[in-house]
VEXFI-348643 format. One record per residue (C-alpha): residue number from 0; residue in one letter; x, y, z; chain. Coordinates in pm, 1 decimal, decimal comma. Example, Ala and Ser with C-alpha at 12.3 -4.5 7.8 and 13.67 -1.06 7.14 Angstrom:
SITE  seq  type  px  py  pz  mol
SITE  0  A  1230,0  -450,0  780,0  A $
SITE  1  S  1367,0  -106,0  714,0  A $
END
This chain:
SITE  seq  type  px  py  pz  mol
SITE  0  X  16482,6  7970,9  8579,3  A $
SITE  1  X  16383,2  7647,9  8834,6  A $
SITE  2  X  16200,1  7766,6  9163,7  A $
SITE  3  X  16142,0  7547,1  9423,5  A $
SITE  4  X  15820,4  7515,1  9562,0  A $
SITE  5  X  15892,6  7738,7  9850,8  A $
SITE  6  X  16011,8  8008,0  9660,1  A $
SITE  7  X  15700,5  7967,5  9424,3  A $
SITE  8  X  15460,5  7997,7  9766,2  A $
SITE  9  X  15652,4  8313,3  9872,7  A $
SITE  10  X  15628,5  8447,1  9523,3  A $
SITE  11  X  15236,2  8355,5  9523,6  A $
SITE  12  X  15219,5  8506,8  9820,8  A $
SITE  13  X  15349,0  8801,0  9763,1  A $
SITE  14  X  15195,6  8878,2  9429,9  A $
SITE  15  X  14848,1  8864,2  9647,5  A $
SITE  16  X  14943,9  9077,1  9934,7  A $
SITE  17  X  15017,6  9373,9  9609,0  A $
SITE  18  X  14651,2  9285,9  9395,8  A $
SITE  19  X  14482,4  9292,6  9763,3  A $
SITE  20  X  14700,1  9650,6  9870,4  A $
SITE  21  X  14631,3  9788,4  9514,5  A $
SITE  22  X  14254,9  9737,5  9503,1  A $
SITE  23  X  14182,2  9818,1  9864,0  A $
SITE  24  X  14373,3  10153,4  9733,2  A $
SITE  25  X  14148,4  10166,6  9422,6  A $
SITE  26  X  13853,6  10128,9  9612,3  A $
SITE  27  X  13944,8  10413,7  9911,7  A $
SITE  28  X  14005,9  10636,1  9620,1  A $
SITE  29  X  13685,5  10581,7  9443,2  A $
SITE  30  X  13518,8  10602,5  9756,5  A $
SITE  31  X  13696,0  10922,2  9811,1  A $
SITE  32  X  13619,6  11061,8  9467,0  A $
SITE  33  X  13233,3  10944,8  9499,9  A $
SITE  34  X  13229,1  11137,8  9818,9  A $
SITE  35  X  13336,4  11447,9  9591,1  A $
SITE  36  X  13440,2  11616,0  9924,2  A $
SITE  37  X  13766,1  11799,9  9962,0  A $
SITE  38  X  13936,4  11832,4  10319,0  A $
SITE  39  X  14078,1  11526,1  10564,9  A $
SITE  40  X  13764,1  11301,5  10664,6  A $
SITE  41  X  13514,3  11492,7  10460,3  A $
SITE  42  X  13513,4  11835,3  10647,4  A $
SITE  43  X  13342,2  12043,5  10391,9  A $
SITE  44  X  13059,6  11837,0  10380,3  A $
SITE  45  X  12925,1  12015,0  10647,6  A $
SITE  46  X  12904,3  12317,0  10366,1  A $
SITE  47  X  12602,5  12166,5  10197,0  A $
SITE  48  X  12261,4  12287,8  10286,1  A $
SITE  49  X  12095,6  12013,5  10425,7  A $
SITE  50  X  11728,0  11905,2  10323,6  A $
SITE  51  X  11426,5  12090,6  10520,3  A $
SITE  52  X  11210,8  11790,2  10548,0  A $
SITE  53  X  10846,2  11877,0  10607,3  A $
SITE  54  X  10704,5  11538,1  10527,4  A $
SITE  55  X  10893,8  11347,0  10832,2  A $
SITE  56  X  10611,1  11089,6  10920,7  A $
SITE  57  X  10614,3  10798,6  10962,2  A $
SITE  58  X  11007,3  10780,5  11006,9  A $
SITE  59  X  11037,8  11094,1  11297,0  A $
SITE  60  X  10702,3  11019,6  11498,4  A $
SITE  61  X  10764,6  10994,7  11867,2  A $
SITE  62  X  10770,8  10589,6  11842,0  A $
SITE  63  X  11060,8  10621,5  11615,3  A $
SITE  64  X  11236,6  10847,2  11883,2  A $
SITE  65  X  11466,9  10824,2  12181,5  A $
SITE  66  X  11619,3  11133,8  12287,3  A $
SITE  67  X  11456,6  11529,9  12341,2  A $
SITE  68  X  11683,8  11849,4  12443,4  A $
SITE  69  X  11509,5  12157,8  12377,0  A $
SITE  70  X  11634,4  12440,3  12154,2  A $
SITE  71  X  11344,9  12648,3  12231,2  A $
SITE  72  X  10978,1  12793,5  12120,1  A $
SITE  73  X  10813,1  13121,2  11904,6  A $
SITE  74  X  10476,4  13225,3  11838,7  A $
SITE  75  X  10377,0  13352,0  11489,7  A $
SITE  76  X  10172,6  13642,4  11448,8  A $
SITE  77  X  9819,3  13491,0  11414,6  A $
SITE  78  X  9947,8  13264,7  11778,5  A $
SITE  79  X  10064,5  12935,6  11610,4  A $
SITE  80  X  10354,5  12820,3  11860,4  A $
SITE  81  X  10616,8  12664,6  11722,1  A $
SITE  82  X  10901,5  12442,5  11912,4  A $
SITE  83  X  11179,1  12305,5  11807,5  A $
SITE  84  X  11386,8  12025,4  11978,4  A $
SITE  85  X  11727,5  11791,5  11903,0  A $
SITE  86  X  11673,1  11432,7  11874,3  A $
SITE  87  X  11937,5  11157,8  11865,3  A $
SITE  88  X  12135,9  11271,4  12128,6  A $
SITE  89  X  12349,0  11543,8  12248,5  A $
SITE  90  X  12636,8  11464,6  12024,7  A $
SITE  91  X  12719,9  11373,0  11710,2  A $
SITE  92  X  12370,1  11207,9  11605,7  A $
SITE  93  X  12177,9  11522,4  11688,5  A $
SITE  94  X  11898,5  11650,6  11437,6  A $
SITE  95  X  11596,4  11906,8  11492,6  A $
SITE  96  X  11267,8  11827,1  11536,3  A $
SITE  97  X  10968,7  12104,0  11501,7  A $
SITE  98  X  10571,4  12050,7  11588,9  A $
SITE  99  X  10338,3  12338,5  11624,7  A $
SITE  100  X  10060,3  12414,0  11880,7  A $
SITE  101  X  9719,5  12658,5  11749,7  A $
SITE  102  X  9523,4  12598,7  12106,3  A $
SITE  103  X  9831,3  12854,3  12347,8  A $
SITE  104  X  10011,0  12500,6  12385,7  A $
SITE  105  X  9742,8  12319,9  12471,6  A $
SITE  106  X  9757,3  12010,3  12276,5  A $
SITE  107  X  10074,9  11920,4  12010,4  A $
SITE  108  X  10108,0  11845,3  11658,4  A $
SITE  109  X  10335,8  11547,7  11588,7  A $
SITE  110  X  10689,5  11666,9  11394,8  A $
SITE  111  X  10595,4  11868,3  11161,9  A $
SITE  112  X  10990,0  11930,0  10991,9  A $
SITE  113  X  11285,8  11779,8  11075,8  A $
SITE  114  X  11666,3  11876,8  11010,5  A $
SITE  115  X  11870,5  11551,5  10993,2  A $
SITE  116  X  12195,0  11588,6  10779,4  A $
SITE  117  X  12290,8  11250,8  10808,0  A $
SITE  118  X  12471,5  11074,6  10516,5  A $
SITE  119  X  12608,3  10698,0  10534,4  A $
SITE  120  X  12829,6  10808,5  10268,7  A $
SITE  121  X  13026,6  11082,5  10444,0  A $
SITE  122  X  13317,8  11039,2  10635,9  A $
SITE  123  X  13198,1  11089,7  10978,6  A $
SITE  124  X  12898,8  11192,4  11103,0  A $
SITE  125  X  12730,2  11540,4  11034,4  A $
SITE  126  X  12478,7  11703,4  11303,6  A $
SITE  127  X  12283,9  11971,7  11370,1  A $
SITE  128  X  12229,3  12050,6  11734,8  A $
SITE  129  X  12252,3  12405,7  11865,8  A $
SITE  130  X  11979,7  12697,4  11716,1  A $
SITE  131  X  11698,3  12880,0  11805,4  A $
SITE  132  X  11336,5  12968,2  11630,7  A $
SITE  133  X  11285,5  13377,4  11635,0  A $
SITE  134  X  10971,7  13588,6  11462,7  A $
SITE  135  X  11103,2  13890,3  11297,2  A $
SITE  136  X  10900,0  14250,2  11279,5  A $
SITE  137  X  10768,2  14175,6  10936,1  A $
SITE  138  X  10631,9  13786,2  11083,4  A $
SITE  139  X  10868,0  13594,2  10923,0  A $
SITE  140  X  10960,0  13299,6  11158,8  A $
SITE  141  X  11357,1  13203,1  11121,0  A $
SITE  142  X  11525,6  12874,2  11210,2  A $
SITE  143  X  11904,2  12939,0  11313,5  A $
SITE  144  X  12054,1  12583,6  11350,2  A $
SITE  145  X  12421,4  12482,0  11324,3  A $
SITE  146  X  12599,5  12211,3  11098,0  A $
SITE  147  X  12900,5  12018,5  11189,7  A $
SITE  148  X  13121,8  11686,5  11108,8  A $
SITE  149  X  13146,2  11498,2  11409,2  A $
SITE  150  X  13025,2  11628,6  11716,2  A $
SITE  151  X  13252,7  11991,7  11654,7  A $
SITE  152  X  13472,0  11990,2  11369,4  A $
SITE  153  X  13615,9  12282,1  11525,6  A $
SITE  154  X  13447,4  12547,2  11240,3  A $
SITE  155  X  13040,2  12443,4  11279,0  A $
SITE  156  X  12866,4  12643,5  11077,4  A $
SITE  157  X  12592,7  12882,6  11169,7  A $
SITE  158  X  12262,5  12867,6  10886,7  A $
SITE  159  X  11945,7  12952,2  10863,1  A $
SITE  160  X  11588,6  12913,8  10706,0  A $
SITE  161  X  11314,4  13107,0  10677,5  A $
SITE  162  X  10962,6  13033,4  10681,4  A $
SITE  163  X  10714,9  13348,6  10502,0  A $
SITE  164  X  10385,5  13168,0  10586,7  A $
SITE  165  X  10421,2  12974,5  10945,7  A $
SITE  166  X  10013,0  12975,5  11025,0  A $
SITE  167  X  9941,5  12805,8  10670,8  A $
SITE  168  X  9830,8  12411,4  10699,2  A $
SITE  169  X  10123,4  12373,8  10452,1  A $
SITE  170  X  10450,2  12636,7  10604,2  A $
SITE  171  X  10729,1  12637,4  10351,1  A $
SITE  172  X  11084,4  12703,2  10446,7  A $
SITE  173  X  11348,3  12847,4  10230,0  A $
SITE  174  X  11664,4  12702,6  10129,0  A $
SITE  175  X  11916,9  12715,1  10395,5  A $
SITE  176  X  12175,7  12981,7  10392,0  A $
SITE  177  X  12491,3  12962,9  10603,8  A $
SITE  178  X  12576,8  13295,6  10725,2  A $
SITE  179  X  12941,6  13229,6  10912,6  A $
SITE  180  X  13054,1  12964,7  11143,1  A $
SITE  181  X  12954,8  12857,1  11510,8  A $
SITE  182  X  12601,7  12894,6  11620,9  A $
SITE  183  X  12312,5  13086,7  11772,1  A $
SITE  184  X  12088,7  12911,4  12078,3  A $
SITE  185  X  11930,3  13219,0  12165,1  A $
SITE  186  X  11692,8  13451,9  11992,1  A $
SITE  187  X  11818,0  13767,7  11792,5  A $
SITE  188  X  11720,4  14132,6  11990,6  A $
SITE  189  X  11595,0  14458,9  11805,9  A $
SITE  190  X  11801,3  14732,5  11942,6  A $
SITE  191  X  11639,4  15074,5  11935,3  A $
SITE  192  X  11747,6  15193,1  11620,3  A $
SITE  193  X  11574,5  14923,3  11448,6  A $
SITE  194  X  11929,5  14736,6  11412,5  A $
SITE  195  X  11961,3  14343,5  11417,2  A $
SITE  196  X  12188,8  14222,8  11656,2  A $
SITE  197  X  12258,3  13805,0  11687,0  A $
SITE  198  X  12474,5  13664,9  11909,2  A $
SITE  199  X  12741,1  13379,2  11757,9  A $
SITE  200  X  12956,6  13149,1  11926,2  A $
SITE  201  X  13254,4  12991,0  11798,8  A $
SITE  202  X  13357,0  12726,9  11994,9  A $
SITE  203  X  13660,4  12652,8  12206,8  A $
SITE  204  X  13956,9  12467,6  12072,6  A $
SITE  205  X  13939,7  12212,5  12332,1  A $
SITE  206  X  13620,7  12112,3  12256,8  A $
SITE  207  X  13705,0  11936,2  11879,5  A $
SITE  208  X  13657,2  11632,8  11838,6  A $
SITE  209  X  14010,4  11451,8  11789,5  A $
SITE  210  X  13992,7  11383,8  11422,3  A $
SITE  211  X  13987,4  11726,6  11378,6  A $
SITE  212  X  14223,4  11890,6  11670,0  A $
SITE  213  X  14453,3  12035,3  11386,9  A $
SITE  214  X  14214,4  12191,9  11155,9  A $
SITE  215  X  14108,3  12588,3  11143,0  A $
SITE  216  X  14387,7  12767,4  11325,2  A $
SITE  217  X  14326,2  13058,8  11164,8  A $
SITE  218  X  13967,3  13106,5  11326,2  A $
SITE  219  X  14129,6  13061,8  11695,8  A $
SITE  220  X  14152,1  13477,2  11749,0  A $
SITE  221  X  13786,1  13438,9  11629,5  A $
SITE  222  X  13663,1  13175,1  11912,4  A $
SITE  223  X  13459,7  13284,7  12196,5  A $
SITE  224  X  13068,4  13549,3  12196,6  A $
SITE  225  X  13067,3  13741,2  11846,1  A $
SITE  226  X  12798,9  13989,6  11758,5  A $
SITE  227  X  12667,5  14006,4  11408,0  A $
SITE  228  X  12425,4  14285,9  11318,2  A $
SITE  229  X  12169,4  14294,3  11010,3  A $
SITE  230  X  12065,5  14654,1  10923,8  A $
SITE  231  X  11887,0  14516,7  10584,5  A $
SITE  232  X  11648,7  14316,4  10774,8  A $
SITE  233  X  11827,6  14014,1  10785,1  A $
SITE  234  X  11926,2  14024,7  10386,3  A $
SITE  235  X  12282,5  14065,3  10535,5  A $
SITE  236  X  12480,5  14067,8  10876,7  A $
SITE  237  X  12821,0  14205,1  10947,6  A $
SITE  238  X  13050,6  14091,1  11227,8  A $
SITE  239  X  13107,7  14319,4  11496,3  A $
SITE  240  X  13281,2  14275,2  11872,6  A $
SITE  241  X  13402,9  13957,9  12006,0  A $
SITE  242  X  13400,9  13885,6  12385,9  A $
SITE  243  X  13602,6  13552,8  12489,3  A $
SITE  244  X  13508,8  13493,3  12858,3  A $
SITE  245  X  13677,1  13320,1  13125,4  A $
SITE  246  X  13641,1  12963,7  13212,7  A $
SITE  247  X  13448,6  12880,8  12873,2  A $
SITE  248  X  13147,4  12706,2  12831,7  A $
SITE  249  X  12959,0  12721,4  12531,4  A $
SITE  250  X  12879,3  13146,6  12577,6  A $
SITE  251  X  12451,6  13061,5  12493,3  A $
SITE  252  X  12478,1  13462,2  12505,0  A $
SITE  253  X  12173,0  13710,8  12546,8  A $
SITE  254  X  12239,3  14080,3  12453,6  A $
SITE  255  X  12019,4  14332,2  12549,4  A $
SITE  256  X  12066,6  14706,0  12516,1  A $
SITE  257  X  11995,2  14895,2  12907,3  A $
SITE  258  X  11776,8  15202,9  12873,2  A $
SITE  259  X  12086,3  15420,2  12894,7  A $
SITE  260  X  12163,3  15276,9  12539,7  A $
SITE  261  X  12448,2  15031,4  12608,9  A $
SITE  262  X  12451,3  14695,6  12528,7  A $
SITE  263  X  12429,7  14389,6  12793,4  A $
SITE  264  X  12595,6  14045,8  12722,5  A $
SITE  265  X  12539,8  13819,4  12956,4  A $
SITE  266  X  12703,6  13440,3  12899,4  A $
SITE  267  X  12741,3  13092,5  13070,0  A $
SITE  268  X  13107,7  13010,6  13204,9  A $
SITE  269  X  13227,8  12738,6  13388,8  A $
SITE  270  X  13191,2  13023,4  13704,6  A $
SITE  271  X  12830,8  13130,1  13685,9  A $
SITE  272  X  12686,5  13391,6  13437,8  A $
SITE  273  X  12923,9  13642,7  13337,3  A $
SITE  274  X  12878,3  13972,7  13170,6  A $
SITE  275  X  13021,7  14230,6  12962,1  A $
SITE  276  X  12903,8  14577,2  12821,9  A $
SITE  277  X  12933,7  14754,0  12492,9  A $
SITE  278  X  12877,2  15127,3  12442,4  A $
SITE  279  X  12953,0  15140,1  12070,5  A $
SITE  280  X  12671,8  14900,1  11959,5  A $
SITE  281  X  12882,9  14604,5  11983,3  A $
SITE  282  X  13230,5  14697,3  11824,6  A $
SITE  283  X  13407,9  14712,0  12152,8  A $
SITE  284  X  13390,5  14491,8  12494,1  A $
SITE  285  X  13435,3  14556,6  12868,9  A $
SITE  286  X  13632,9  14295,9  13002,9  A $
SITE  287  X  13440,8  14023,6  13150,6  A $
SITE  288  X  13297,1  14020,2  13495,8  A $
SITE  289  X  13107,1  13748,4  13721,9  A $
SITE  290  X  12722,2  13871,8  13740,9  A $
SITE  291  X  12559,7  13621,5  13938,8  A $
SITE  292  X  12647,3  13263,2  14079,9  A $
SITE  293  X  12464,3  13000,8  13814,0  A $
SITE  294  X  12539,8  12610,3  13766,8  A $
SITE  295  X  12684,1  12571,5  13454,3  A $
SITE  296  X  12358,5  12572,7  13225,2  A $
SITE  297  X  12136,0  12815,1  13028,3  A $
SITE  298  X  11985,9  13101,2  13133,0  A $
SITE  299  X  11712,7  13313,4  12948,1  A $
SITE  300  X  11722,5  13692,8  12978,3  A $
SITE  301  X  11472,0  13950,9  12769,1  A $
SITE  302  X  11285,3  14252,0  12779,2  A $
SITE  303  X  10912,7  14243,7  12823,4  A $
SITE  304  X  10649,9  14455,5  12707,7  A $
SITE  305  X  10639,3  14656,1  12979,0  A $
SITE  306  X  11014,2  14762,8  12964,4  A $
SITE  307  X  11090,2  14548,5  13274,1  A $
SITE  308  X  11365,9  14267,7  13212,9  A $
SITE  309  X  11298,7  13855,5  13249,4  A $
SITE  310  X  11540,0  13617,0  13355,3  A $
SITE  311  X  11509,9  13273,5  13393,0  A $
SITE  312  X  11804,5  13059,7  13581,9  A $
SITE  313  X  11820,1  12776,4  13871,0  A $
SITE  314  X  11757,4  12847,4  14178,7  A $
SITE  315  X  11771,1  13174,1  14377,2  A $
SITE  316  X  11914,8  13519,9  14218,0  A $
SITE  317  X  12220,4  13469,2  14469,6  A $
SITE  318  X  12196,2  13076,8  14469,2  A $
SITE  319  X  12438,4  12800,4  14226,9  A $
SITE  320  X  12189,1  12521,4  14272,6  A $
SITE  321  X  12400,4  12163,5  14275,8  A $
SITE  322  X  12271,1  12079,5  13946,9  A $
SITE  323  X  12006,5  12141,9  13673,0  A $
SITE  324  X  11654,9  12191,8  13903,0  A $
SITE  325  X  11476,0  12506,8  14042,3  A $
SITE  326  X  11394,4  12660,9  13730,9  A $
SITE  327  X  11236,2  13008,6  13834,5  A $
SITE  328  X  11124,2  13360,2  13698,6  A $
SITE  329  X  11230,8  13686,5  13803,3  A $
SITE  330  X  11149,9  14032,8  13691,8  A $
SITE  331  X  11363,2  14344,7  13741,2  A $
SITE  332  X  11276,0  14701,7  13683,8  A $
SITE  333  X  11619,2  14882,3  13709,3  A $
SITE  334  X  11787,7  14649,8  13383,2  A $
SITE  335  X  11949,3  14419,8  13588,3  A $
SITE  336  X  12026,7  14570,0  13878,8  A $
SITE  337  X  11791,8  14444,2  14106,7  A $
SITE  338  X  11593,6  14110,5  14049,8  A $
SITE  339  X  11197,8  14085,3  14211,3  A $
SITE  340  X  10959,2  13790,3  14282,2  A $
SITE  341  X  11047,3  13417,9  14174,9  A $
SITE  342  X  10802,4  13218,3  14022,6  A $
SITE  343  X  10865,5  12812,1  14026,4  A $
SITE  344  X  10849,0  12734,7  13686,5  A $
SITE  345  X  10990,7  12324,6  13785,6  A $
SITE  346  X  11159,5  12197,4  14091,4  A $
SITE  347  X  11245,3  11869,8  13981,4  A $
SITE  348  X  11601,9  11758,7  13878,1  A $
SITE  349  X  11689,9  11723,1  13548,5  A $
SITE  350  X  11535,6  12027,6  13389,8  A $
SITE  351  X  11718,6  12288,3  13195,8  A $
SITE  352  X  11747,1  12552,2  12891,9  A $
SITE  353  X  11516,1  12783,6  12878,2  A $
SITE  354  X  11346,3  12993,4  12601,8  A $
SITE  355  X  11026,0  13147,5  12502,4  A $
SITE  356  X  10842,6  13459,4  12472,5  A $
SITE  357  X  10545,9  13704,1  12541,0  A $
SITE  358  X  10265,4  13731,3  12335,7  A $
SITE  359  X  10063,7  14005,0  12286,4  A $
SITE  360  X  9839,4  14000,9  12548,3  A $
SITE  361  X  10089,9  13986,3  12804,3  A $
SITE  362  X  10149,0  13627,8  12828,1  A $
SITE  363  X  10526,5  13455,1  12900,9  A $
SITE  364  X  10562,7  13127,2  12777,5  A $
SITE  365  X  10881,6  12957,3  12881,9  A $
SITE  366  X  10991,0  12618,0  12692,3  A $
SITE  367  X  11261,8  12402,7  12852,7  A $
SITE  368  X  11325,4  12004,7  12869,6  A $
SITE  369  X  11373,9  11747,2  13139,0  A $
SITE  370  X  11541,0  11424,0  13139,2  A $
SITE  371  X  11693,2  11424,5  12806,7  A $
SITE  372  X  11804,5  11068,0  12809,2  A $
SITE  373  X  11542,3  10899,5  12997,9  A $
SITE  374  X  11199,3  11039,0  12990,2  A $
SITE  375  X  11266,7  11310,8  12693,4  A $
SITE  376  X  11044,2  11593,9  12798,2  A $
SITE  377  X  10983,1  11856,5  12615,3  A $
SITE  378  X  10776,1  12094,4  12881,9  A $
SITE  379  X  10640,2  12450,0  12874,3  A $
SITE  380  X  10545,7  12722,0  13164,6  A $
SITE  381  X  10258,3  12966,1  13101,7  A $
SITE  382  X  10241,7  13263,3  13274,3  A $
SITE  383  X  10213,9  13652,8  13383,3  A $
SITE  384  X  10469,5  13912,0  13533,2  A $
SITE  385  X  10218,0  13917,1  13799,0  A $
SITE  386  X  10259,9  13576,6  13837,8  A $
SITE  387  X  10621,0  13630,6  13850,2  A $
SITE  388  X  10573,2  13908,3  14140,4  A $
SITE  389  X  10368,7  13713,9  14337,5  A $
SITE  390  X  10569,9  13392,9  14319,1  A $
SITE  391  X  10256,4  13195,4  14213,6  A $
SITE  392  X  10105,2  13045,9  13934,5  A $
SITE  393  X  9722,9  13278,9  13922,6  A $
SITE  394  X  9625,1  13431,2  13647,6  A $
SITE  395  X  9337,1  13277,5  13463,5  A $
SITE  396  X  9542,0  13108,0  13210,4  A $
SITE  397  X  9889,9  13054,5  13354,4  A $
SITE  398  X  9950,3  12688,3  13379,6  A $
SITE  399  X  10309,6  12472,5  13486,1  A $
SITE  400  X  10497,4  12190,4  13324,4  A $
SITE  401  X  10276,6  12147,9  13030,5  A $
SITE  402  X  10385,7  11846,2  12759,2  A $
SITE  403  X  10482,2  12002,2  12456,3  A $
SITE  404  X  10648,6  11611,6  12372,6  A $
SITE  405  X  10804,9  11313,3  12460,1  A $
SITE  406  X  10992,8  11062,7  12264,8  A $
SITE  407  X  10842,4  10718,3  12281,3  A $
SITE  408  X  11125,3  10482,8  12116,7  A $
SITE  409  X  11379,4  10240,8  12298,2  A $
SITE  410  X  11756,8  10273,8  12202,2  A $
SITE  411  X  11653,0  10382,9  11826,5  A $
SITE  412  X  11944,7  10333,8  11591,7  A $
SITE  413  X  11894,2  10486,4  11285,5  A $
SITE  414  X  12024,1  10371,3  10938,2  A $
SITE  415  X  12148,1  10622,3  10666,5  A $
END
């Protein structure tokens, strides 16, 4: 049959529009099928244990990074200190960096083992960016770190790795296992019975990122402080109590169990630090109640040595400081009641999260960062209870804002 040349051209034309449509299909579906990941944009990619790198030179040295917020520090049993930080940002490039100190934080390895799940292949991006290093009774060090796609998929997933010979010149770390979802920023506590108890928080819904609003309904009852305790020495851990406080903020939870036996949770909110007790060993709740005024930020709370509590916040006990400065020490000898002394670990702005730990002798070191985006610090505080008391840094070795590290790259974009 005759066709004139205009119906030839739309004919041409539309015979390319379908070859174009059909292999940009064939090519999204080989993609897809490459990818070998089930879910909308990849989701369960953020199952897969990521690689433990412990060779991460030249690529992670400080020149080849931009960004520091502190997860926190631990000290083996033969004193190596190790700390752990998140590079790339606090969002959906984040990745852990580790160095070690062997001189009480004097002087700093460069990273030493870095967690960066990152995969040009996958869908979106996959981070890790909230976790917390912990020594166990036996003196095996653990690395709790989370795994997401995107910033918050709206599941995360909590993992670990464990390391049986931190002091060695060559620490190996095990294969990562993922023990539920959310994450852990603060350390696990030993409760008198020689039960682990670790403190898990499953994000808000409003916090997932858009691609992912409608995914994991059926964890929403779950979201909020959940306790998980390991009475196998960590081989397993059972979920317990849940705790969903008001105006939510990311929980960062501390537990602590009072001399009387119960159990202490203490979270951040949008309102200060918030609390709420447990006198089954962490199968039931109180309903939440406002502890203390805090700006919305970290806090650090443990028990010493000594039996006396440590908290770490900004500012004053009774003070919400206007933003993230003031960082100071207190001790209390009635588990919470009261709070004594104030020791002025920083003043400056720009400072926040704190961690650490006391080592044998006595000795409180406190890790915490400052100026994430622009200067990157990575900074520690060394120092006594007495120090603490006294509201002064004197004890032989105590010693403020100490450099644990500092990123030394411009605007680094990384390929992957």
């Amino acid at each position: 049959m005759y066709k004139s040349p205009k119906e030839l051209n739309e004919m041409n034309f539309k015979i390319k529009r379908v070859l174009t449509l059909s292999i940009g299909i064939l090519f999204n579906c080989h993609f897809l099928i490459a990818q070998d990941y089930s879910g909308p944009l990849g989701v369960e990619a953020a199952l897969e244990p990521p690689t433990i790198n412990t060779s991460p030179l030249p690529e992670y040295d400080y020149d080849r990074l931009d960004y520091a917020m502190t997860i926190g520090i631990e000290r083996t049993s033969k004193g190596r200190i190790w700390a752990c930080w998140v590079g790339g940002g606090d969002n959906d490039d984040a990745f852990f960096v580790l160095s070690t100190s062997d001189d009480k934080g004097e002087s700093w390895s460069k990273p030493r083992v870095v967690i960066d799940p990152h995969d040009s292949r996958l869908l979106s991006k996959r981070n890790v960016i909230v976790g917390n290093l912990w020594l166990d009774p036996t003196g095996r060090l653990w690395l709790f770190f989370s795994q997401s796609m995107s910033f918050y998929d709206g599941r995360m997933g909590n993992w670990y790795t464990i390391c049986e010979n931190p002091d060695d010149d060559n620490p190996v770390w095990s294969e990562p296992v993922r023990m539920w979802h959310g994450c852990s920023l603060n350390k696990p506590t030993i409760l008198s019975d020689g039960t682990w108890l670790l403190g898990v928080s499953l994000w808000v819904r409003h916090r997932i990122t858009d691609d992912y609003k409608e995914m994991f309904h059926e964890l929403d009852s779950l979201r909020g402080a959940n306790i998980f305790l390991s009475r196998d020495k960590g081989n397993t851990w059972e979920r317990k109590g849940h705790v969903l406080f008001p105006k939510w903020n990311y929980d960062e939870l501390h537990v602590v169990e009072l001399n009387n036996g119960t159990l202490w949770m203490t979270a951040r909110t949008g309102d200060g630090i918030w609390q709420s007790f447990s006198k089954d060993k962490g199968q039931s709740w109180s309903e939440p109640s406002k502890y203390m005024e805090h700006t919305s930020s970290r806090h650090f709370l443990r028990r010493l040595q000594s039996g006396r509590l440590l908290l770490v916040k900004h500012g004053d006990i009774d003070q919400k400081t206007r933003g993230r400065s003031q960082l100071k020490a207190f001790i209390s000898d009635d588990d919470g009641k009261t709070w004594k002394g104030g020791l002025m670990l920083d003043e400056r702005r720009g400072i926040s999260y704190p961690d650490g730990f006391q080592a044998p002798d006595g000795t409180i070191y406190i890790s915490y960062d400052r100026n994430r985006d622009n200067d990157g610090h990575i900074l520690m505080a060394r120092f006594t209870e007495k120090d603490v008391l006294n509201g002064a840094f004197k004890s032989r070795n105590s010693k403020a804002k100490i450099l644990i590290s500092q990123p030394l790259g411009i605007e680094i974009k990384r390929e992957y």
